[in-house]
C-alpha positions as CSV (number, residue, x, y, z in Angstrom):
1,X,68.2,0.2,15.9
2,X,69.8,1.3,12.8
3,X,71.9,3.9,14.1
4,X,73.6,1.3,16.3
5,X,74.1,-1.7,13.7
6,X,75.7,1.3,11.7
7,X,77.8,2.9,14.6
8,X,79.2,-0.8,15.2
9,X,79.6,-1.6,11.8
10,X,81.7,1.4,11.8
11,X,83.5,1.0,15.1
12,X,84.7,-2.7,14.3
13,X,85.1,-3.7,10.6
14,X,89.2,-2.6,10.4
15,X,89.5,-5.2,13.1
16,X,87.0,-7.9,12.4
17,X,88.5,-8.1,9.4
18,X,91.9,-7.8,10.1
19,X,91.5,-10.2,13.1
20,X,90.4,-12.9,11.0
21,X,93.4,-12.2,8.9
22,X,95.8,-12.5,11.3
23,X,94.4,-16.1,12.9
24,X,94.5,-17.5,9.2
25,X,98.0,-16.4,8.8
26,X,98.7,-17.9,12.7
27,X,97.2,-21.0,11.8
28,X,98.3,-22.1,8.3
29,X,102.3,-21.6,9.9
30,X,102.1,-22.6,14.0
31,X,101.0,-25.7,15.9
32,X,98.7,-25.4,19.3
33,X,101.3,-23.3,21.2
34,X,101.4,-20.9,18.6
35,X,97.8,-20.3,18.5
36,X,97.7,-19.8,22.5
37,X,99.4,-17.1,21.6
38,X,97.5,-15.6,19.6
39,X,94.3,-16.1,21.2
40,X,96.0,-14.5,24.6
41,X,96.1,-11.0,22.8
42,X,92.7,-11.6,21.8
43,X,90.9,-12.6,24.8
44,X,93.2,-9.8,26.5
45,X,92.1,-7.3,23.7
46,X,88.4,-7.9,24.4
47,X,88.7,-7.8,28.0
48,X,90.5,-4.5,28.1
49,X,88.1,-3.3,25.8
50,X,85.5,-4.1,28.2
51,X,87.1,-3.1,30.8
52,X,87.8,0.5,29.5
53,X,84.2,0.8,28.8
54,X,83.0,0.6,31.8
55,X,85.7,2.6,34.0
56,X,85.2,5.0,30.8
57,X,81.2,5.3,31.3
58,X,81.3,5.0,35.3
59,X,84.2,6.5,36.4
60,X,86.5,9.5,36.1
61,X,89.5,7.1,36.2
62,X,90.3,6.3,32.8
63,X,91.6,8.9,30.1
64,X,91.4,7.6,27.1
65,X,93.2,9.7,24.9
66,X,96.4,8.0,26.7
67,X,95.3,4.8,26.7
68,X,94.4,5.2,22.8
69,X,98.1,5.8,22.6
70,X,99.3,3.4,24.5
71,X,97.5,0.6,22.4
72,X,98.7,2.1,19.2
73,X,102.6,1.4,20.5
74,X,101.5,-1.3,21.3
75,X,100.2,-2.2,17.9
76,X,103.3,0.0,16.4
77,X,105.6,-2.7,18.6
78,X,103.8,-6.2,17.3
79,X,103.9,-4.6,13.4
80,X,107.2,-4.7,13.7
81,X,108.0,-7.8,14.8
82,X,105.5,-8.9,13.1
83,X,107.5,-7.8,9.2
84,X,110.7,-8.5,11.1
85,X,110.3,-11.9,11.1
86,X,109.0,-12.1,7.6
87,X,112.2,-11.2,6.7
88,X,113.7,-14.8,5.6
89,X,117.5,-14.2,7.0
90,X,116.5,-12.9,10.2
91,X,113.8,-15.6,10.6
92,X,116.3,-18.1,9.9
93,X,119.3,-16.6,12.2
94,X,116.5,-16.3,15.1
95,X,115.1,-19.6,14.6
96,X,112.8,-20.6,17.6
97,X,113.0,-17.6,19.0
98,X,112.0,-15.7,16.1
99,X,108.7,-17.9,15.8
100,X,107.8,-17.3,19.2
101,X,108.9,-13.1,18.4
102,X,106.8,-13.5,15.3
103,X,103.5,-14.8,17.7
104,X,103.5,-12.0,20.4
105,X,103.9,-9.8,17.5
106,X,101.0,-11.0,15.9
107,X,98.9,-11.5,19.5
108,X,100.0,-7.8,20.2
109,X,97.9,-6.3,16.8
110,X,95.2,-8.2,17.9
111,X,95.1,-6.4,21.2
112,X,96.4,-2.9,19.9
113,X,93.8,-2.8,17.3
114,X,90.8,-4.6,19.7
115,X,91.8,-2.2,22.5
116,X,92.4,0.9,20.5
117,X,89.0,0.3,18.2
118,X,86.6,-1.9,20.3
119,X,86.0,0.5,23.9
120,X,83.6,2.6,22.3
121,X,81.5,0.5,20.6
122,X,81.1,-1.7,23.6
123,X,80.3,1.3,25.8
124,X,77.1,1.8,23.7
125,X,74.4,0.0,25.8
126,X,75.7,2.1,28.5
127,X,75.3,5.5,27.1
128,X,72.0,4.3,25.2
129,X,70.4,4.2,29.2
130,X,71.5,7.9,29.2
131,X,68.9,8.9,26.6
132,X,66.0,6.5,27.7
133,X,63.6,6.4,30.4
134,X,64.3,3.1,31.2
135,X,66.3,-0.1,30.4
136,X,63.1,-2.3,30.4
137,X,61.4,0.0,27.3
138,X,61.1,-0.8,23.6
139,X,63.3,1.8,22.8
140,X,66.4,0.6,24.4
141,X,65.2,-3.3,23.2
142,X,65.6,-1.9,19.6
143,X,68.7,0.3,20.4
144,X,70.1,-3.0,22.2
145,X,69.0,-5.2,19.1
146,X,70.9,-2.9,16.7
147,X,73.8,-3.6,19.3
148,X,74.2,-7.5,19.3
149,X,73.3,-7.6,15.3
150,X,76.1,-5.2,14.9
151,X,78.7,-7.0,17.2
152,X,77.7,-10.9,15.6
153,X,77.7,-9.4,12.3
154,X,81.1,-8.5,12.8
155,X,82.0,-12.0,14.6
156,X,81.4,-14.1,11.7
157,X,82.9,-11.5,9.3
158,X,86.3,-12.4,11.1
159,X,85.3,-15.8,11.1
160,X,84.5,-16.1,7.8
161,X,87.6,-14.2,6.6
162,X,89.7,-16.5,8.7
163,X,88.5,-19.9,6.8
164,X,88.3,-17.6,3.5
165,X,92.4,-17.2,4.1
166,X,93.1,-20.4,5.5
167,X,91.5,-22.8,2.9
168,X,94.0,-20.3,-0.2
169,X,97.5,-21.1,-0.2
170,X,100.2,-20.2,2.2
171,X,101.6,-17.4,0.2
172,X,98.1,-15.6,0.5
173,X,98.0,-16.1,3.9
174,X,101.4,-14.2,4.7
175,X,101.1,-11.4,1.8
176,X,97.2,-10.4,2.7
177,X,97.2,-9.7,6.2
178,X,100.5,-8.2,5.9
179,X,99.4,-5.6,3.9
180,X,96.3,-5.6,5.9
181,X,98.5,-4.8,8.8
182,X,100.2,-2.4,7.5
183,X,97.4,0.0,6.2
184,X,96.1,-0.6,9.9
185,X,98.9,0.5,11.2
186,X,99.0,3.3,8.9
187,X,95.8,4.5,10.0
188,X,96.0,3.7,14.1
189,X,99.2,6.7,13.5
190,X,97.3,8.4,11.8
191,X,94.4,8.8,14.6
192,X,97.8,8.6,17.3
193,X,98.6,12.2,15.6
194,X,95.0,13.2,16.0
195,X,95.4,12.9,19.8
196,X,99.1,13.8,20.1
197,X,98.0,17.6,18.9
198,X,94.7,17.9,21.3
199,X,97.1,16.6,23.9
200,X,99.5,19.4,22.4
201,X,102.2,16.6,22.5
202,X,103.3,17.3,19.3
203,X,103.1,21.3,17.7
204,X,99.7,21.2,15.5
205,X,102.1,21.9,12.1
206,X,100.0,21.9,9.1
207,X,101.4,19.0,7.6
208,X,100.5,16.9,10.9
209,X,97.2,18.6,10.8
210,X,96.2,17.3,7.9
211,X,97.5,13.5,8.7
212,X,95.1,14.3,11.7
213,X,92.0,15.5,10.0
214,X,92.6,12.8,6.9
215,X,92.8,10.5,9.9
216,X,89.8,11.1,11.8
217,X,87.5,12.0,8.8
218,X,88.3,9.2,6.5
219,X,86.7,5.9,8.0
220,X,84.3,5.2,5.3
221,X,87.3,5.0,2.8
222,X,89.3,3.5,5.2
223,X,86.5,0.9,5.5
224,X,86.4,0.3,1.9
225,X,89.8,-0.5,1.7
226,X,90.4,-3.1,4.0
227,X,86.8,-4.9,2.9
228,X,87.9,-4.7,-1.0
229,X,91.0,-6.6,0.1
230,X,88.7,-8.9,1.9
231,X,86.8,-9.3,-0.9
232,X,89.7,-9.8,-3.4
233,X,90.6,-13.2,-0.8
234,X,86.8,-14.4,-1.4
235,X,87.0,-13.9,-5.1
236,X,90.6,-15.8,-5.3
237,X,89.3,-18.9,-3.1
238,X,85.7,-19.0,-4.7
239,X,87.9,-18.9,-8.2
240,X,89.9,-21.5,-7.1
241,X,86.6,-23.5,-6.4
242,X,85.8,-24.0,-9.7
243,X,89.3,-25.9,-10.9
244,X,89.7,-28.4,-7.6
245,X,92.2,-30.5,-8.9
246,X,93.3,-32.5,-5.8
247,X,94.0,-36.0,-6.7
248,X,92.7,-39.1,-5.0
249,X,92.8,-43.0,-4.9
250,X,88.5,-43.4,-4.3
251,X,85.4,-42.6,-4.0
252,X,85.4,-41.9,-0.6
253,X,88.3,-39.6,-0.7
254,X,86.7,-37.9,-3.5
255,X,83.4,-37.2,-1.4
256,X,86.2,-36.0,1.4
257,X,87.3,-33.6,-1.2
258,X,84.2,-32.8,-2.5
259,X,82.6,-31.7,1.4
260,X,85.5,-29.8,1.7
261,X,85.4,-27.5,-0.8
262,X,81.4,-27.5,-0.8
263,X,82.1,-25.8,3.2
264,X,84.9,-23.3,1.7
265,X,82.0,-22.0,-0.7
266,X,79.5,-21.5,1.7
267,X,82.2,-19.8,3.8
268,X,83.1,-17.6,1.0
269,X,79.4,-16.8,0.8
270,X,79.1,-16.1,4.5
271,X,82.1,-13.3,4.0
272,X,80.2,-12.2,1.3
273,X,76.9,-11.1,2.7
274,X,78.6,-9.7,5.5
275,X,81.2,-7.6,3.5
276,X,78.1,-6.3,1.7
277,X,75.9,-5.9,4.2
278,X,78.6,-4.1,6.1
279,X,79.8,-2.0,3.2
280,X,76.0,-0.9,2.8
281,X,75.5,-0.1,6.7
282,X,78.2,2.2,6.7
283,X,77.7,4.2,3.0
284,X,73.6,3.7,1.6
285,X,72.1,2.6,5.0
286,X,73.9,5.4,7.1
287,X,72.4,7.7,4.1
288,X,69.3,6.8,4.4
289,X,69.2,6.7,8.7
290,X,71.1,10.2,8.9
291,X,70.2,12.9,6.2
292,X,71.5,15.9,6.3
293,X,70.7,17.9,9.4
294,X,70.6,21.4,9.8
295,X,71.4,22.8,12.9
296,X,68.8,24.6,15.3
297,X,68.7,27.9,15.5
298,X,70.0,30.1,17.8
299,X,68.6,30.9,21.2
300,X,67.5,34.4,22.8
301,X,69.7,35.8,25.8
302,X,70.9,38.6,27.3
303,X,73.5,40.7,27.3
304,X,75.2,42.3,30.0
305,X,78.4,44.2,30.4
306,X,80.2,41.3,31.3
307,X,78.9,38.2,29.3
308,X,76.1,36.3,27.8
309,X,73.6,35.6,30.6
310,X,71.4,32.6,29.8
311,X,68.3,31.6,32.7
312,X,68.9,28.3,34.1
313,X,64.6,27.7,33.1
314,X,65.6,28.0,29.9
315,X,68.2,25.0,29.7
316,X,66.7,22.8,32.5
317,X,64.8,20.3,29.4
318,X,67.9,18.1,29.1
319,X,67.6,18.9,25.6
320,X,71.1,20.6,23.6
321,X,70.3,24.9,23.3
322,X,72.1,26.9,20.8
323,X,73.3,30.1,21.7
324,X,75.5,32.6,19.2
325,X,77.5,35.6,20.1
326,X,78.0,38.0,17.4
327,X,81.8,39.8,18.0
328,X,82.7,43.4,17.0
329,X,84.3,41.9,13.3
330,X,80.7,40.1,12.7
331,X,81.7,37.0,13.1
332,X,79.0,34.4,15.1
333,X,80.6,32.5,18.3
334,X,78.4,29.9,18.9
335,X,78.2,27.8,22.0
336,X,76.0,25.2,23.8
337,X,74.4,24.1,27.0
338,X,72.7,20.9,27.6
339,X,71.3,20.0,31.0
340,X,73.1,16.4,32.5
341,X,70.6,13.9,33.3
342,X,70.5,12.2,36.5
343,X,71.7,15.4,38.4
344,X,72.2,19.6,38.2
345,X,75.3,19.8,36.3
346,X,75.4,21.3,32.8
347,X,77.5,20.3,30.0
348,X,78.5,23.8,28.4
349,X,81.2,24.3,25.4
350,X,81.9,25.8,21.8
351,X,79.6,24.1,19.6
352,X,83.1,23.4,17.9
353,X,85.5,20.9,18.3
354,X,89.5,20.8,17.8
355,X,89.1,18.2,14.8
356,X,86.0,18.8,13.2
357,X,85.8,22.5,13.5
358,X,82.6,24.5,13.5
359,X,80.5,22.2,11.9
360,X,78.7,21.6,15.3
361,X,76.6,19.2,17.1
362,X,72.8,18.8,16.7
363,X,70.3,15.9,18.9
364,X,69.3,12.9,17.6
365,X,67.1,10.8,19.7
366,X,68.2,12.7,22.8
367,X,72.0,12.1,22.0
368,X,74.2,14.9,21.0
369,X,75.8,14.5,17.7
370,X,78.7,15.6,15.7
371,X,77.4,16.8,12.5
372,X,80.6,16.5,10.4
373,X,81.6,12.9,11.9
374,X,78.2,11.5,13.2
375,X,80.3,10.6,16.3
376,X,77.5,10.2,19.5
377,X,78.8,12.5,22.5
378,X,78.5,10.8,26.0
379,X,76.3,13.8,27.5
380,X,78.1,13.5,31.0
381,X,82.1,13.6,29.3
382,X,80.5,17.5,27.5
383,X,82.5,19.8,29.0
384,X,85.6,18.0,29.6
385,X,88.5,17.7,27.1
386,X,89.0,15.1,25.2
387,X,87.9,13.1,21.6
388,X,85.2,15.2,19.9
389,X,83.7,16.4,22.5
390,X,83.2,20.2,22.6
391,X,85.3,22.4,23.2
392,X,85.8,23.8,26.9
393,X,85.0,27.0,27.8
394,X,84.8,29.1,31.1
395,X,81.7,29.9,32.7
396,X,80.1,30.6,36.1
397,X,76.5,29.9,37.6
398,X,74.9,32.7,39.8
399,X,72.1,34.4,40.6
400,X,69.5,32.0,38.6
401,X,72.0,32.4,35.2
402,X,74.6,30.5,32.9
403,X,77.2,33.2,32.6
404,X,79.8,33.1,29.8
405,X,82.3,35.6,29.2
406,X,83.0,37.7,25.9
407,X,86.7,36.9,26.9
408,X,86.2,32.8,26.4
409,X,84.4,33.5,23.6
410,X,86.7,35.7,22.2
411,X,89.7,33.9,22.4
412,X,88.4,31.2,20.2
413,X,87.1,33.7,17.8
414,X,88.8,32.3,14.9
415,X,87.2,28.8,15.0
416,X,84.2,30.2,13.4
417,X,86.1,32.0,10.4
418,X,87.6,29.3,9.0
């Protein structure tokens, strides 16, 4: 249950938050038409979102490297007309035109961000059913529970944070989700680079490298970052509680007055215990549900002229083996195997991947695991390209034996000296 609140915690706080954000700034500056908008890039967000989750989880249609790019331009695309139309000579010059620029800029974020961030996490009761014996079992109702507190905990953090920014002036409302936006931009490149060098779009220079691995290695911080600017709005408004100096001409207005601000409190309290609660998830509560793990140790096999030969019998378990070839310059290649369920394919790979390195993947609650980013693999995707999933290596099944070649292993030889 934990692991789940945590992983959507995780998954969803840069755009709860910034979500919330960017409805307050919609709705202290447009009427109704404006709003529609708005709420069409997030309805569409959330419906592609679910969408890609289940073509991701049931098909072999979707890749989502590509579409994980093609949300970021489309984020890239409503940023900018987004801070174009801040600019007061151009908004002026474009007029109605430029409001309506300004919207679909605002209504494209929404679904960049929603669609870039949100397919994972909502793919999660999905790939739970991969590593449970059944959907009607205690262990996928706490799994599921984790789930739904995870995903209405982050609900009425963007809720909250949009009456939080709404109820401050208009001058807060413009300058905090604009720099919101822009550190979410920021970090959507950031993880666009990731992909562009596993795709080998872009050459993997070092200086791109390390935008990449900064990137993809960095949520907590970037976490932090966007909830201590939440948290700076709920400080300013709950401040601003305490010297209401609205006038009025009686008592009734007063009470008026007096409900009004007595609602913005609570609200800042709701953003509150869900900026904290979230904050702790992701840094003291993640500690405490995922110590540090040391891999298994290596599995027996043989060795044969031609490869590593490993017995079907001893990977048939569905649980993740550990194998490690030791090269002539003593260095340890290590791969794994991990039986698919539902079927007789096998899910076979460096126990390495192209971002994270050599760190390696361990199994936790029959998942497989990235032990540097704690990212869940979706068993049936090992063995395919793509994300952090493991990477591919050739192999051949016969006679009763997984058969890997020095040559595969070789090649990637340098993985493991870094």
């Amino acid at each position: 249950m934990l692991t789940y609140l945590i992983q959507m915690t995780e998954g969803l706080l840069l755009t709860a938050v910034l979500t919330g954000m960017l409805f307050a700034f919609a709705g202290t500056r447009w009427d109704k038409s404006g709003m529609r908008i708005v709420q069409a890039g997030f309805v569409s967000g959330w419906v592609a979102a679910v969408l890609l989750a289940v073509l991701k989880n049931y098909t072999k249609l979707v890749d989502s490297g590509l579409w994980n790019l093609r949300f970021v331009g489309t984020y890239v695309v409503g940023l900018l007309l987004f801070l174009l139309m801040l600019v007061p000579v151009i908004a002026s010059r474009a007029g109605r035109v430029g409001e309506r620029l300004q919207q679909a800029g605002v209504a494209l974020m929404i679904l960049g961000v929603t669609g870039y961030m949100a397919p994972e996490p909502m793919g999660y009761p999905s790939t739970m059913m991969l590593s449970v014996k059944s959907v009607i079992s205690s262990d996928y109702f706490f799994r599921m529970v984790g789930w739904l507190g995870g995903l209405v905990l982050m609900m009425l953090l963007a809720f909250a944070m949009y009456k939080v920014l709404e109820a401050l002036d208009k001058p807060y409302a413009t300058v905090v989700p604009t720099i919101g936006s822009i550190f979410v931009g920021a970090v959507l490149l950031g993880l666009a680079t990731r992909a562009l060098i596993t795709r080998r779009i872009v050459p993997a220079a070092k200086p791109l490298m390390k935008i990449a691995v900064f990137a993809s290695n960095n949520n907590l911080l970037f976490s932090c970052v966007m909830g201590a600017l939440a948290l700076v709005c709920v400080v300013l408004l709950l401040i601003r509680s305490t010297h209401v100096q609205e006038p009025y001409s009686n008592p009734a207005q007063h009470r008026k007055i007096r409900a009004k601000w007595r609602s913005r409190r609570r609200w800042s309290t709701v953003a509150i215990c869900c900026l904290v609660l979230s904050l702790l998830n992701i840094t003291a509560i993640k500690a405490y549900n995922s110590c540090e793990v040391e891999l298994s140790p290596s599995e027996d096999f043989e060795l044969r002229d031609d490869g590593c030969y490993i017995p079907l019998t001893q990977v048939e378990d569905g649980h993740l083996h550990r194998f490690t070839y030791t090269s002539e310059n003593d260095i340890g290649i290590r791969f794994i195997i991990i039986k698919k369920p539902g079927g007789s394919a096998y899910g076979i790979g460096l126990d390495a991947c192209d971002i994270c390195g050599e760190t390696g993947y361990y199994e936790r609650d029959d998942q497989v695991v990235c032990k540097l980013c704690d990212v869940v693999m979706n068993v049936q995707t090992i063995g395919f390209k793509g994300g952090c999933n493991p990477i591919v290596i050739d192999y051949s099944i016969k006679d009763g034996y997984i058969i890997v070649p020095f040559d595969t292993l070789l090649e990637h030889e340098k993985i493991f000296t870094r």
